[in-house]
Structure formats: structure tokens, C-alpha cells
One Martini backbone bead per residue (centre of mass of N, CA, C, O) as a GRO file, in nm:
protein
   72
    1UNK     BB    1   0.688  -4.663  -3.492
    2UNK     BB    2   0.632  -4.770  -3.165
    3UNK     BB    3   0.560  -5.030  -2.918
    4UNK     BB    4   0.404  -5.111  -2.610
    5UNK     BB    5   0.273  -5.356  -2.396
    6UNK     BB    6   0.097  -5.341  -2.045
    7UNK     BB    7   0.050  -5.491  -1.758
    8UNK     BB    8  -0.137  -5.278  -1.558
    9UNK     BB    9  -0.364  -5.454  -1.412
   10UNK     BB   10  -0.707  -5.517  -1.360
   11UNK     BB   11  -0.746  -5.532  -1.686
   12UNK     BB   12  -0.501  -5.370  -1.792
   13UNK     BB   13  -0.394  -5.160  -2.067
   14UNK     BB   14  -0.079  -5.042  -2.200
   15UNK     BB   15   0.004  -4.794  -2.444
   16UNK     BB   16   0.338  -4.742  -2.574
   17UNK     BB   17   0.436  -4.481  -2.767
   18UNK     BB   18   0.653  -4.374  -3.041
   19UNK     BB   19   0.826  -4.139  -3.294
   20UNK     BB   20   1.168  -4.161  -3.321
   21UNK     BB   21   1.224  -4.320  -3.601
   22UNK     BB   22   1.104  -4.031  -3.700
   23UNK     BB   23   1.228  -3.803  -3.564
   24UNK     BB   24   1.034  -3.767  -3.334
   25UNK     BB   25   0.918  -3.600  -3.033
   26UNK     BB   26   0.687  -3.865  -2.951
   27UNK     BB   27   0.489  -3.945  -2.636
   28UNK     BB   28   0.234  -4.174  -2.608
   29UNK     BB   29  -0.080  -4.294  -2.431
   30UNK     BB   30  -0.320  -4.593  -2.377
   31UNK     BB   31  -0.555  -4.722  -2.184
   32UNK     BB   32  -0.713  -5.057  -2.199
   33UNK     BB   33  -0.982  -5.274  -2.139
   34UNK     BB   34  -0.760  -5.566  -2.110
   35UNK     BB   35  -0.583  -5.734  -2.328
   36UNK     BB   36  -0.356  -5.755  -2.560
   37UNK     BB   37  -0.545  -5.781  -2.783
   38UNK     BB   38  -0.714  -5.554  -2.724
   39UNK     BB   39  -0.478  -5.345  -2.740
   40UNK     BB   40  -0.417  -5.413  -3.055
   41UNK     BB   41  -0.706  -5.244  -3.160
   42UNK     BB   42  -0.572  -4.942  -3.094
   43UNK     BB   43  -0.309  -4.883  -3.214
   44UNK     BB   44  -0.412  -4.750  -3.500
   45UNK     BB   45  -0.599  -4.540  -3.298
   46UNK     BB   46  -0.374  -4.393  -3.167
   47UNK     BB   47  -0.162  -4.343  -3.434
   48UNK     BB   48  -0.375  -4.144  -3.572
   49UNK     BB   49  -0.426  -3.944  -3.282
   50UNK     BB   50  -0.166  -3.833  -3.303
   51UNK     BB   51  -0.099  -3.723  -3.588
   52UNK     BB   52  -0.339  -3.526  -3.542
   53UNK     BB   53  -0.280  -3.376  -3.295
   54UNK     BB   54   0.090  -3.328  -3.392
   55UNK     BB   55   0.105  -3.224  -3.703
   56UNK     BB   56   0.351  -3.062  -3.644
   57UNK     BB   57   0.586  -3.248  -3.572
   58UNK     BB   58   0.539  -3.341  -3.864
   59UNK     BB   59   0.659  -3.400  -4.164
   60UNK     BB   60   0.629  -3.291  -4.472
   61UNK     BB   61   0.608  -3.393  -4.777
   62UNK     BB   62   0.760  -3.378  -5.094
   63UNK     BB   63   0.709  -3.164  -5.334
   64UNK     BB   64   0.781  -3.251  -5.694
   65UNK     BB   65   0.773  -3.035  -5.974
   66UNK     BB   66   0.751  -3.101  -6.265
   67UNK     BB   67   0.820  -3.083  -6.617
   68UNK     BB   68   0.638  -3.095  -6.939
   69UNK     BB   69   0.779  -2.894  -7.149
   70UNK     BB   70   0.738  -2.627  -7.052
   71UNK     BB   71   0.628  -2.319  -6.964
   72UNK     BB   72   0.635  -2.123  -6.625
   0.00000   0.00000   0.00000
């Protein structure tokens, strides 16, 4: 996940996120009322509510199941 903050005036950041390094096509944004700062604290919140909401997007993990010397 990557992310850029931006300002977008009027007291205005723009958080805009993308999950390309992870593979999946998908770019998410969300305006925040403050300034860069006030904006970093909402960054883990915003990549939270994207992988909830577009969990279909993310591949699931690799379970691997061992044998532990028994007979399945």
C-alpha cells in the first residue's frame, strides 16, 4: 500500500492510496478536514476500510496444512 497526502486548500487534505505494490488494482481517496498531520492519523483508517469493503479484491493467504505423522 502507498499513499500521498495533499493539499488540497481551504484547510482541505486529500489522502489518496493505492494497493498496486500488493498487486491488486485499486485506488482509494478520502478528503480530511486539517492539515498533513491531522491526515496521517486517518491513513491507517482509510487502508482498514478499504480492505473491508473490497475484500474480494485481496488474495487470501496460503493455508498450509502439515501432516503430523498420522494418517488423514
Amino acid at each position: 500500500m502507498t499513499y500521498q497526502l495533499i493539499d488540497a486548500g481551504s484547510g482541505i487534505t486529500d489522502i489518496q492510496m493505492d494497493f498496486f505494490d500488493e498487486g491488486v488494482n485499486l485506488f482509494v481517496s478520502r478528503k480530511v478536514a486539517g492539515d498533513a498531520q491531522k491526515a496521517l492519523t486517518q491513513v491507517k483508517v482509510l487502508e482498514a476500510d478499504a480492505r473491508r469493503d473490497y475484500a474480494d479484491l485481496f488474495p487470501l493467504p496460503e493455508v498450509v496444512i502439515e501432516d503430523e505423522g498420522g494418517m488423514l
